[in-house]
Backbone as numpy.savetxt, mean C-alpha at the origin, in Angstrom:
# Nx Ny Nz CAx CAy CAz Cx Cy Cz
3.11 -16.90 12.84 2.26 -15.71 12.84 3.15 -14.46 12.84
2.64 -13.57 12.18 3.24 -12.15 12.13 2.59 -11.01 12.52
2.91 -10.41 13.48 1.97 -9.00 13.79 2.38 -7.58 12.68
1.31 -7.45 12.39 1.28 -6.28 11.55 0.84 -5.05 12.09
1.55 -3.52 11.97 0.63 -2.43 12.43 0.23 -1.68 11.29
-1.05 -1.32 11.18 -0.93 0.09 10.22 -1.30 1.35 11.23
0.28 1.92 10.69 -0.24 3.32 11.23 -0.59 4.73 10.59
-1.67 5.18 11.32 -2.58 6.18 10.30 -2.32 7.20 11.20
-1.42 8.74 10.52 -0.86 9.61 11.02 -0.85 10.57 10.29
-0.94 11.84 10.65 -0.48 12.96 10.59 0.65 13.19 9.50
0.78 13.84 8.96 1.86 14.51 7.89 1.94 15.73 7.73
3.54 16.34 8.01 3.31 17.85 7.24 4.19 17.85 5.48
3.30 18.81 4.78 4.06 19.17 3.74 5.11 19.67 3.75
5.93 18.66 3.23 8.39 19.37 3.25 8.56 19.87 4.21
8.37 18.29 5.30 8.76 18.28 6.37 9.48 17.19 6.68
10.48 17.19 5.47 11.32 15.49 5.93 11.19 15.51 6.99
12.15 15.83 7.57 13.17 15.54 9.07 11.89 14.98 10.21
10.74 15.96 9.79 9.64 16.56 11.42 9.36 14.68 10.76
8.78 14.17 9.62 7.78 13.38 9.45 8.97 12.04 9.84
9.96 11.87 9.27 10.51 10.42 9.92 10.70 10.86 11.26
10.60 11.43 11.86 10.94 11.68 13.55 9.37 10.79 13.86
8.37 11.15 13.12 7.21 11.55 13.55 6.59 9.47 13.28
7.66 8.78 12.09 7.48 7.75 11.74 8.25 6.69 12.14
9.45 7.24 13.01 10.03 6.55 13.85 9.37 6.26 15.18
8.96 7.30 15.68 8.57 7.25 17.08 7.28 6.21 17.19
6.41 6.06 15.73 5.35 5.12 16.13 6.21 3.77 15.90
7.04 3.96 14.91 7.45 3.04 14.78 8.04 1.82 16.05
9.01 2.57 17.21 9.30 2.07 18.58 8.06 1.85 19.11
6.96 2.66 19.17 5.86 2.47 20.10 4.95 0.71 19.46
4.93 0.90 18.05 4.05 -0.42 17.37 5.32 -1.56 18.07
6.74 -1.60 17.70 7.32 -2.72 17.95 7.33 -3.23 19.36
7.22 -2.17 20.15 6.95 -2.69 21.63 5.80 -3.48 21.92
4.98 -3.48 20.68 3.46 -3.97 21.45 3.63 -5.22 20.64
4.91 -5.41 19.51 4.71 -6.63 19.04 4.58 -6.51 17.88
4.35 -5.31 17.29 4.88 -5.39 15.75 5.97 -5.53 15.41
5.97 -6.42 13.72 6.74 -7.18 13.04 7.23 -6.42 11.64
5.68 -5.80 11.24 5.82 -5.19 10.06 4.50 -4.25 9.76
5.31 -2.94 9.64 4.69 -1.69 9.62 4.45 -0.98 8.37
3.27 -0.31 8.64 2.54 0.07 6.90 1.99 1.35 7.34
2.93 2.68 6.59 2.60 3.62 6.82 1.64 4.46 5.92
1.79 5.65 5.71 0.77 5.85 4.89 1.22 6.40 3.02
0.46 6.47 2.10 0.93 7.21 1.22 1.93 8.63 1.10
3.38 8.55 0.86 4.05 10.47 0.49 4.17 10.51 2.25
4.51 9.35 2.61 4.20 9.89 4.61 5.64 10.41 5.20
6.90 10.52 4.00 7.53 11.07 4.50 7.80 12.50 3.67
7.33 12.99 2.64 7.18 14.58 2.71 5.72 14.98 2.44
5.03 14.64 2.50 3.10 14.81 1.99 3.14 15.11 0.78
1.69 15.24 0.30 1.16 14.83 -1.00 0.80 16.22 -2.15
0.43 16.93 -1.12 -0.64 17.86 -1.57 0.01 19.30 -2.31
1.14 19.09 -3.18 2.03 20.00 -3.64 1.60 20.35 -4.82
2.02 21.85 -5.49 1.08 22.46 -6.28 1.74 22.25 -7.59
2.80 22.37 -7.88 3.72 22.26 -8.75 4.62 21.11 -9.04
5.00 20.46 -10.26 6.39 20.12 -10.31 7.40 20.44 -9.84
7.88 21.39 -9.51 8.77 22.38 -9.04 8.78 22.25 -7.68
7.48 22.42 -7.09 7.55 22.28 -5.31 7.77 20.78 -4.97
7.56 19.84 -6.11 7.72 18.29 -5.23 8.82 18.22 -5.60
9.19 18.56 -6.64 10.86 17.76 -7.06 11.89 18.31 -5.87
11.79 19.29 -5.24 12.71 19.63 -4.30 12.79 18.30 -2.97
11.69 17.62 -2.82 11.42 16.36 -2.07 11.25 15.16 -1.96
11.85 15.58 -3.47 11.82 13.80 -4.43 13.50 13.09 -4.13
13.57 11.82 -3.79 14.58 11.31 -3.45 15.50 10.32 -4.31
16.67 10.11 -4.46 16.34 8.71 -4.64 16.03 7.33 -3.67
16.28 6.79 -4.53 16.03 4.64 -3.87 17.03 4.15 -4.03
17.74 3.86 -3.41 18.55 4.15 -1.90 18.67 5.57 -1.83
18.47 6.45 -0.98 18.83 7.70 -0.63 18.80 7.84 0.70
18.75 9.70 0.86 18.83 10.16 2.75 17.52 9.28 3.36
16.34 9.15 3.14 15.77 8.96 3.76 15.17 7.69 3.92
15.81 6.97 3.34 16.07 5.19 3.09 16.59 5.19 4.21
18.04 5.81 3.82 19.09 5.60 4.88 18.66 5.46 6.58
17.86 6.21 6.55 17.52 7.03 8.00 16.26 5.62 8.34
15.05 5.31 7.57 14.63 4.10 7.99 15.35 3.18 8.01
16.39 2.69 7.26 16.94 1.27 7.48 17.77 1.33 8.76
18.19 2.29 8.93 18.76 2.32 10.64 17.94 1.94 11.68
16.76 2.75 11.46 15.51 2.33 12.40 15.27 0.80 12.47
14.79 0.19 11.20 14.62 -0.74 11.19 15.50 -1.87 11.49
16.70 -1.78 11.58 17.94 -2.79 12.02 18.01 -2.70 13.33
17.93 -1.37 13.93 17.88 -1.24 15.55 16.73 -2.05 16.35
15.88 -1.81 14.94 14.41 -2.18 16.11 13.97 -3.68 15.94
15.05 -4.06 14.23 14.71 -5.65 14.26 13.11 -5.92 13.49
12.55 -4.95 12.55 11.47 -5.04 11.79 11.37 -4.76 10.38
10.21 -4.60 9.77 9.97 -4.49 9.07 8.89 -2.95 8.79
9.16 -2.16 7.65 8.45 -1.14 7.09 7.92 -0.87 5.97
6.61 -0.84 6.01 6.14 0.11 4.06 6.06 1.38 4.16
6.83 2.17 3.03 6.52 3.61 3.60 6.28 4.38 2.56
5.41 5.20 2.09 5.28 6.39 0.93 6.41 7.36 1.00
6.65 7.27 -0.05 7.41 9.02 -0.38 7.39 8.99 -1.81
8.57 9.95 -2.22 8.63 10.40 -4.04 10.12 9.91 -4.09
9.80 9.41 -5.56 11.31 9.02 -5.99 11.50 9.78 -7.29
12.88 10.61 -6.80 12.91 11.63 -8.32 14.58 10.86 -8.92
14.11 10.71 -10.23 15.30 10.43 -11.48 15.15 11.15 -12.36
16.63 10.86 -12.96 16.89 11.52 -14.49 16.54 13.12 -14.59
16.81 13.60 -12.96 16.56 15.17 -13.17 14.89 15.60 -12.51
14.06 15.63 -13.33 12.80 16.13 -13.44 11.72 14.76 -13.21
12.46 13.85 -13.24 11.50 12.66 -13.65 11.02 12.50 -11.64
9.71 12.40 -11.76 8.97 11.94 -10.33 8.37 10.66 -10.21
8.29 10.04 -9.45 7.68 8.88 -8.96 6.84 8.80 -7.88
5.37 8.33 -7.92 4.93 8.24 -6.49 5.14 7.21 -5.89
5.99 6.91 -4.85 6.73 5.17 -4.59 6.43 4.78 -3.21
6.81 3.49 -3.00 6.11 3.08 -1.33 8.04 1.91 -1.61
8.31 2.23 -0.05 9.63 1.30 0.08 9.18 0.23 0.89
9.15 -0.56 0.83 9.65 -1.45 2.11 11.24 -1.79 2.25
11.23 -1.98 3.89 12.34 -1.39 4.50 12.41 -2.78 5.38
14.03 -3.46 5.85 13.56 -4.38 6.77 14.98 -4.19 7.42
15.45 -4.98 8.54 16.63 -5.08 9.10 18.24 -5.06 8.75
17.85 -5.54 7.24 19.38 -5.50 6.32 18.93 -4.32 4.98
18.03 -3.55 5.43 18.15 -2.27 4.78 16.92 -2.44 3.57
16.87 -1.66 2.47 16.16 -1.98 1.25 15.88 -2.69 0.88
14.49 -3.63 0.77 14.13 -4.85 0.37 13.89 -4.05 -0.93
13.00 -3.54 -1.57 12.43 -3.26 -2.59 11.39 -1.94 -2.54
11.06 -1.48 -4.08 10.23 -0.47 -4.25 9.53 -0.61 -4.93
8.51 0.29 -5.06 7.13 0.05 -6.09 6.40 1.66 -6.59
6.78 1.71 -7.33 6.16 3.02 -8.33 4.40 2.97 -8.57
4.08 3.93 -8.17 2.30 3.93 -8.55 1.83 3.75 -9.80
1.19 3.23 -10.09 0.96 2.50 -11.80 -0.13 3.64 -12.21
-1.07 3.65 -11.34 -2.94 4.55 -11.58 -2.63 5.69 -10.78
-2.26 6.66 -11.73 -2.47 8.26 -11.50 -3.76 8.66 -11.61
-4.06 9.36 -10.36 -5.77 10.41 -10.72 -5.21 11.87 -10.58
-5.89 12.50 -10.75 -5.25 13.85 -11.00 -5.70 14.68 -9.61
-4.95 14.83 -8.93 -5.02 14.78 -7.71 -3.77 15.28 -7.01
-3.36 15.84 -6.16 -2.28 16.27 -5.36 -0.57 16.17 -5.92
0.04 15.35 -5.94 1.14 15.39 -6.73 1.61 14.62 -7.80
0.10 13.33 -7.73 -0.02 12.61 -8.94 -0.21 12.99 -10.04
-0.70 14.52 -9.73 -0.60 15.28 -11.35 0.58 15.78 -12.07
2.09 15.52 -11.24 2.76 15.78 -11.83 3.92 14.67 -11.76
3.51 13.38 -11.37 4.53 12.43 -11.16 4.07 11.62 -12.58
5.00 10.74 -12.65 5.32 9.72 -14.08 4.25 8.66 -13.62
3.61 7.76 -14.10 3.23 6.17 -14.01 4.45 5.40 -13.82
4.12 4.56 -12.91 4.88 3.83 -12.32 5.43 2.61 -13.74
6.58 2.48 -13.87 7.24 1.73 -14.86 7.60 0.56 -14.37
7.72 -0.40 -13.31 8.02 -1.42 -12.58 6.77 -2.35 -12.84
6.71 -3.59 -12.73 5.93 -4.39 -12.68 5.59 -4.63 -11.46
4.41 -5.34 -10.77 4.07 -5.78 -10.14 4.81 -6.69 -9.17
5.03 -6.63 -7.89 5.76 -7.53 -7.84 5.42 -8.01 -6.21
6.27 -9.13 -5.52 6.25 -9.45 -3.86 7.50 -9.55 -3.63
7.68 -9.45 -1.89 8.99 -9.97 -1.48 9.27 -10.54 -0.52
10.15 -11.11 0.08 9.93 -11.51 1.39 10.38 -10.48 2.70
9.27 -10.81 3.58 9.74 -10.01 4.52 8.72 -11.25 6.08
10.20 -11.11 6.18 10.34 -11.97 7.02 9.83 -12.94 7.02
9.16 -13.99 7.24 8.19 -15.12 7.03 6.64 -14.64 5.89
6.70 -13.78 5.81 5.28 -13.13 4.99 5.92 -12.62 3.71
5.01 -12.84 2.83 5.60 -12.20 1.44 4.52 -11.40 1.22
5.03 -10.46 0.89 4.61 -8.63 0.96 4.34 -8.03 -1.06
3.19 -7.90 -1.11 3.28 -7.22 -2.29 2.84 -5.45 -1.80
3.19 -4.48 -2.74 2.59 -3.22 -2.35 2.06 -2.73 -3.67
0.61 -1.88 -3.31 0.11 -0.70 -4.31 0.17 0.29 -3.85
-0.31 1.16 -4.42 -0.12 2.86 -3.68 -1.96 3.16 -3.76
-3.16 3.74 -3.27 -3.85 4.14 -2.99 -4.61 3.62 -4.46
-5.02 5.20 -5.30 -5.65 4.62 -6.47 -5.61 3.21 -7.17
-4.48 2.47 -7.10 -4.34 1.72 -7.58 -5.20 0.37 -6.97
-6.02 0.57 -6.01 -6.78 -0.44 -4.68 -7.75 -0.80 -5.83
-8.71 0.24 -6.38 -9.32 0.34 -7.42 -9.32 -0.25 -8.94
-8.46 -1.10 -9.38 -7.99 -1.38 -10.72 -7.56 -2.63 -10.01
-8.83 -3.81 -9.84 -8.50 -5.16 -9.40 -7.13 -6.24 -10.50
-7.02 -5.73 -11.22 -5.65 -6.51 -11.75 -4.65 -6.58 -11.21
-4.38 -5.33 -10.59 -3.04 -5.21 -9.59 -3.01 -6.33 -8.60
-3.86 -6.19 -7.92 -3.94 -6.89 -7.16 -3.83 -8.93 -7.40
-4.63 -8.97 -8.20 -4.99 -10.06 -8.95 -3.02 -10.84 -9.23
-2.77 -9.66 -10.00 -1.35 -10.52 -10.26 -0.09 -10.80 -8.93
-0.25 -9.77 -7.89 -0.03 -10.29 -7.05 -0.24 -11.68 -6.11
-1.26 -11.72 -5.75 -1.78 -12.91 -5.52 -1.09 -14.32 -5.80
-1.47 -14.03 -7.62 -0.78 -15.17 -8.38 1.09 -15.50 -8.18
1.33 -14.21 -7.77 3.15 -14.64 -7.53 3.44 -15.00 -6.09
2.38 -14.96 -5.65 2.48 -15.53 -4.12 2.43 -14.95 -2.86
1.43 -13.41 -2.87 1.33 -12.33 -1.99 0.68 -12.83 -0.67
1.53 -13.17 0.17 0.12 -13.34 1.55 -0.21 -11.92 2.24
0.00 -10.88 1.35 -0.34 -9.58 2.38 0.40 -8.46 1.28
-1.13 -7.51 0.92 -0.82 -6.40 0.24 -0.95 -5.32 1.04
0.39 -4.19 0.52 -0.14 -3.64 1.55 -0.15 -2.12 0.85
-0.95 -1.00 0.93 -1.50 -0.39 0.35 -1.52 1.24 1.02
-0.22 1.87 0.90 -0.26 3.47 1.44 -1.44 3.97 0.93
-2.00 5.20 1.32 -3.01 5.96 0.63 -2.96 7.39 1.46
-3.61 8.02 0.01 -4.30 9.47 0.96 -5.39 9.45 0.22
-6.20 8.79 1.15 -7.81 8.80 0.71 -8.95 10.80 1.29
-8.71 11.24 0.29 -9.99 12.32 1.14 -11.16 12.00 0.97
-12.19 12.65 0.99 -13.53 12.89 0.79 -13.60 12.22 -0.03
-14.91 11.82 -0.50 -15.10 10.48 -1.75 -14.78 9.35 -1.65
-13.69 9.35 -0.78 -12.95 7.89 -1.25 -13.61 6.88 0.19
-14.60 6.96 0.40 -15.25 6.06 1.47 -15.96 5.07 0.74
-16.27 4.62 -0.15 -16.33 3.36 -0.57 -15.13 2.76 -0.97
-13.90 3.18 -1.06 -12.49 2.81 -1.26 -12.77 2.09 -0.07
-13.27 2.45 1.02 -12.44 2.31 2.59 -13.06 1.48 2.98
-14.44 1.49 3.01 -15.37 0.74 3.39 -15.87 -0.16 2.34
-15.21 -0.55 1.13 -15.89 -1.90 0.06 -14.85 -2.41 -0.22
-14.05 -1.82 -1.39 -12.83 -2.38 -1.89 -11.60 -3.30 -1.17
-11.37 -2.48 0.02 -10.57 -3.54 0.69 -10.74 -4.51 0.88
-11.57 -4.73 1.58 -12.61 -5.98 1.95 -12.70 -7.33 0.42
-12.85 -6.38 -0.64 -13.21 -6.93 -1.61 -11.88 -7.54 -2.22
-10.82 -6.59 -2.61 -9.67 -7.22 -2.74 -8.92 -8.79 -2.13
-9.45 -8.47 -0.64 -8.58 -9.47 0.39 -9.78 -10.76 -0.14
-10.65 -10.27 0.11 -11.76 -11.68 -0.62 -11.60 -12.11 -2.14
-11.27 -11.51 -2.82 -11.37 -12.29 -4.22 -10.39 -12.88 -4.27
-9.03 -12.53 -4.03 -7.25 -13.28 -3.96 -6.98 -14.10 -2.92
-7.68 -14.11 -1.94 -7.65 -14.80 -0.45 -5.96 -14.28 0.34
-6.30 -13.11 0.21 -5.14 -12.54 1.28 -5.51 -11.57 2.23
-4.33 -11.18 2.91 -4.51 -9.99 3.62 -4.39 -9.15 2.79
-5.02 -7.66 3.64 -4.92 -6.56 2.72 -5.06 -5.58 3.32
-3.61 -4.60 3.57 -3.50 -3.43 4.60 -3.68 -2.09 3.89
-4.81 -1.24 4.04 -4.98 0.11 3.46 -5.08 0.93 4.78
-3.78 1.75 5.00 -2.76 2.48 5.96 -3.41 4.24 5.03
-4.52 4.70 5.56 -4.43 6.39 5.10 -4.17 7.21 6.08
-3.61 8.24 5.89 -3.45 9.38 6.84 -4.81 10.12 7.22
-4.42 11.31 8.48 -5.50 12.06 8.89 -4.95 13.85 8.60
-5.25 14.48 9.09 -5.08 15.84 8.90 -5.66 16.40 7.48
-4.92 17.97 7.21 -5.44 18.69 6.55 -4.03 18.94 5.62
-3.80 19.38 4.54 -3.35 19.24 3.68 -3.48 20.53 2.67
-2.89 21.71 2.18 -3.06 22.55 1.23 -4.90 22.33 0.83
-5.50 23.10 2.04 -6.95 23.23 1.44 -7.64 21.01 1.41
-7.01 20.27 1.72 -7.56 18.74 1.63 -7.36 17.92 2.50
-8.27 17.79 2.47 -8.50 16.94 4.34 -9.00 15.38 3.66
-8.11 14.69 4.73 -7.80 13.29 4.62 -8.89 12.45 5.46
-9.28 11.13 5.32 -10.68 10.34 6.10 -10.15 9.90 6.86
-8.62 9.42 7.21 -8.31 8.35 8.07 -9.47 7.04 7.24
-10.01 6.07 7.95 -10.80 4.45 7.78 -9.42 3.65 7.32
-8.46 4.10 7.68 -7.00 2.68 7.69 -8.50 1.09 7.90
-7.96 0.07 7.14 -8.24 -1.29 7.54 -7.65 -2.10 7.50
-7.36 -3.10 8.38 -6.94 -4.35 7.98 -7.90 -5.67 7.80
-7.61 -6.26 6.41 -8.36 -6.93 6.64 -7.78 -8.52 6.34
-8.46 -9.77 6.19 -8.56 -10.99 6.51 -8.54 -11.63 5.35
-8.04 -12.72 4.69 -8.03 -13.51 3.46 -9.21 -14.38 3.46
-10.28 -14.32 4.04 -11.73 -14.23 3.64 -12.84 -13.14 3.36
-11.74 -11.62 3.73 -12.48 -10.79 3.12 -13.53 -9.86 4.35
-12.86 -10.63 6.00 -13.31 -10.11 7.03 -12.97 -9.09 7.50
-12.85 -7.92 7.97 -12.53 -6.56 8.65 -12.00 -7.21 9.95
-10.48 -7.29 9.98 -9.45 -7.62 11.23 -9.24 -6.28 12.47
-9.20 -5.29 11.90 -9.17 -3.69 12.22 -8.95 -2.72 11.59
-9.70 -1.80 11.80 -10.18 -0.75 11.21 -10.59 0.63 12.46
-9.80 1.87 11.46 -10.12 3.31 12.18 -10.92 3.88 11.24
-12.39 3.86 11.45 -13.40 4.93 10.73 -13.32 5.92 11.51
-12.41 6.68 11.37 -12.43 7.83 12.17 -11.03 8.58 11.51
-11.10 10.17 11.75 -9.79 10.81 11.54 -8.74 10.81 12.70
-8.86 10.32 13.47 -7.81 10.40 14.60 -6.75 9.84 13.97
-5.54 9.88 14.80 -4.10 9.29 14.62 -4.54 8.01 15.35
-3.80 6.70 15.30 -4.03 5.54 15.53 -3.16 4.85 14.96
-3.00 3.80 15.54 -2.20 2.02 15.32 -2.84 0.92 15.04
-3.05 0.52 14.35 -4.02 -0.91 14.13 -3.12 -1.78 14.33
-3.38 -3.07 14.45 -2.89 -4.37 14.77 -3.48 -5.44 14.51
-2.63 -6.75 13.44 -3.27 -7.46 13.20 -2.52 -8.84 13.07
-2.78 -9.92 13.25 -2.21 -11.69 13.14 -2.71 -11.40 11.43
-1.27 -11.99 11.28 -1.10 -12.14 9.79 -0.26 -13.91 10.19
-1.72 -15.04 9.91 -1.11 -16.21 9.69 -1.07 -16.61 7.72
0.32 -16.67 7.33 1.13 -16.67 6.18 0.12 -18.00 5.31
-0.19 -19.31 6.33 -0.76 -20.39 5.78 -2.22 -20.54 5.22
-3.13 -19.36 5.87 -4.11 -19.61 5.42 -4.31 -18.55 4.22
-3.49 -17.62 3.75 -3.60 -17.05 2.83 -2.99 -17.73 1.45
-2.34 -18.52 1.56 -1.37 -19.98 0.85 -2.82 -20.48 0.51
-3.29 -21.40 1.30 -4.03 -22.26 1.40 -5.67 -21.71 0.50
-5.85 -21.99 -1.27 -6.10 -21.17 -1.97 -8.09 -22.56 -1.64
-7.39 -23.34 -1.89 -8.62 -24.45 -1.57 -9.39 -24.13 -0.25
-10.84 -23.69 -0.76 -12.10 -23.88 0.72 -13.00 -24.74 0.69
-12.80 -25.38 1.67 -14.08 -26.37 1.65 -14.98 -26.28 3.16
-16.11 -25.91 2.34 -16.77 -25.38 3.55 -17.99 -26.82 3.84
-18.06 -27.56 2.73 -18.76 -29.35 3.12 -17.84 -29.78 2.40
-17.40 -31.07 2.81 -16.27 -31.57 1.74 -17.17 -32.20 0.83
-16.70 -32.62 -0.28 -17.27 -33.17 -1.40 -18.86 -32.14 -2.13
-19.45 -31.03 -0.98 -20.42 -30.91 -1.85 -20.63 -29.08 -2.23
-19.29 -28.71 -1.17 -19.29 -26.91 -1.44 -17.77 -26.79 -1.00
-17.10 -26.78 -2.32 -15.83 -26.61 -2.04 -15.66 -25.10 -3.37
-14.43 -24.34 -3.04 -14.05 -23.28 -3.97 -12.67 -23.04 -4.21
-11.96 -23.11 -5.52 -10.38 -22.89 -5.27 -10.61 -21.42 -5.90
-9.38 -20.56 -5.34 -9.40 -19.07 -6.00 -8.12 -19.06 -6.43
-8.08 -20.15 -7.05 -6.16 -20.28 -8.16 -7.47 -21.07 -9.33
-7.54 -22.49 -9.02 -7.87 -23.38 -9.95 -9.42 -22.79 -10.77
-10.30 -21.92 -9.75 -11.52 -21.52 -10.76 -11.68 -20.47 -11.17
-10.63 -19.79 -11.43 -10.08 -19.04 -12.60 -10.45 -19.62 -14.05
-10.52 -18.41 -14.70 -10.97 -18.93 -16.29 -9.96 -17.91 -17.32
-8.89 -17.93 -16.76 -8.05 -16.95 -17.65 -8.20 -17.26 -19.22
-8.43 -17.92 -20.03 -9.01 -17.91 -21.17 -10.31 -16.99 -21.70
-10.88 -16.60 -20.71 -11.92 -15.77 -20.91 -11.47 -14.09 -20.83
-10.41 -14.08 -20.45 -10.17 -12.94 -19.69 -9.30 -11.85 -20.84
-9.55 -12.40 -22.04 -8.08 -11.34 -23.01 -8.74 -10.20 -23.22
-9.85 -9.94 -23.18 -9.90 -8.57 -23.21 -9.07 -7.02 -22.05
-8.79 -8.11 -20.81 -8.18 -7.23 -20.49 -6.82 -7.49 -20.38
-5.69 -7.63 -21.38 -4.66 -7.40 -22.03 -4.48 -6.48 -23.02
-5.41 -6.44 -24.34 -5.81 -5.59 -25.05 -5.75 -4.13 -24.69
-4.97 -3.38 -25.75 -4.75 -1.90 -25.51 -5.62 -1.19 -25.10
-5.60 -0.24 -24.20 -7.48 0.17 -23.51 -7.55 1.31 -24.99
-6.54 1.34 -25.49 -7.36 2.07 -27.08 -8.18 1.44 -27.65
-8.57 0.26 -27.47 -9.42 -1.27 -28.63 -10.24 -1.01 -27.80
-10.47 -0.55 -26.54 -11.66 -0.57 -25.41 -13.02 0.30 -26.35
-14.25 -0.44 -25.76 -15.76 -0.68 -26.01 -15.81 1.15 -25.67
-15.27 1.69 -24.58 -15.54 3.10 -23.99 -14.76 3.28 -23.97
-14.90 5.01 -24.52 -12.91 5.81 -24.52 -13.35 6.98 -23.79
-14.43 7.35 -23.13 -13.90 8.15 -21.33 -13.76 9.87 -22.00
-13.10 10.26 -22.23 -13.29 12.04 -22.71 -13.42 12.18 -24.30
-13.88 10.51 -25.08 -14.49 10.88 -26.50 -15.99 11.33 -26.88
């Protein structure tokens, strides 16, 4: 078993230094109670809500960089594991909206946001160019999305298939996004049979205020814990690795059984490979 926290916190805008102070300190407080592996929120180490290209690129990092650096210390001291939002800037001008996980021997891996909405600094960052992917962290293998992307069940889907027992999912959900909070998760962790951690922040933001509803939920698709509320908070959750493996349910043997690998019909499914230019609806035609 693995204890998981998501913590749903506070952020200021280009406030490195204040926000890992601010992501360390939960960080000691979750591992004392027994967390293993921590899921912070979307951009949670400089915030989201920047007006320009110009104002984020000053806070865009690289992967490995200063503020890698500064979690993987944390994390070797404290003997855990981390997912964390920020921006990854290359090639000059080029932005990324990215989530790290972080573990005891430093940089496990990164993940670029695939589904831009036009929205806070996603309006001026790139689509994520990386594939899909998991890793191990520690006994649990860890896939990550970034927020919008909860929404666009493929992501998820191909995770699964490479062997995800636990997605885990930064966000800055505001206003609107309460059926994100309250359906989708739920829905995700039920169709792939995993866990599924959606970690959003609280506060206010350049004029945009955030929902908090962080959940964790269950590889049947159950609500493990959950903050419907804007407060700051820690969730906590048993993440057992085997029953999210374990793709076969049999709820009577021989007369109501369900696999969510084997009753798959990927033969049916090429339409969504196909260029979304060939798509039935083209959206601002």
């Amino acid at each position: 078993m693995t204890t998981i926290a998501a913590v749903q916190m506070d952020v200021s805008l280009g406030q490195v230094t204040q926000n890992l102070r601010a992501i360390i300190r939960r960080m000691e407080a979750a591992v004392q109670q027994g967390a293993q592996l921590l899921v912070y929120p979307e951009c949670a180490v400089c915030g989201y809500c920047f007006d320009s290209l110009g104002a984020a690129l000053k806070f865009g990092e690289s992967i490995p960089g200063p503020s890698t650096a500064v979690l993987s210390e944390a994390c070797a001291r404290l003997d855990c594991y981390a997912v964390v939002g920020m921006l990854e800037r290359v090639e000059g001008d080029r932005l990324y909206n990215a989530a790290v996980l972080i573990g005891p021997k430093g940089l496990v891996s990164k993940y670029r946001k695939a589904h831009l909405p036009f929205l806070g600094v996603d309006r001026f960052t790139s689509p994520g160019d990386r594939p899909f992917q998991t890793d191990e962290a520690g006994s649990i293998r860890v896939g990550m999305n970034i927020c919008y992307d909860a929404t666009f069940p493929e992501a998820a889907r191909v995770m699964m298939l490479q062997g995800a027992d636990l997605i885990a999912l930064p966000t800055n959900w505001p206003p609107g996004s309460e059926a994100a909070a309250n359906y989708v998760i739920n829905a995700r962790a039920l169709e792939n049979k995993v866990y599924y951690a959606a970690v959003n922040r609280v506060g206010e933001e350049n004029g945009f205020e955030f929902i908090g509803c962080s959940r964790i939920c269950g590889p049947n698709g159950q609500t493990l814990a959950d903050a419907p509320h804007r407060d700051e908070v820690i969730l906590f959750a048993e993440i057992d690795p085997t029953l999210a493996r374990q793709k076969h349910i049999v709820r009577v043997p021989k007369k109501h059984e369900i696999h969510r690998l084997r009753d798959r019909r990927p033969d049916l499914y090429q339409a969504l490979v196909t260029s979304r230019s060939q798509g039935r609806f083209h959206g601002d035609e």
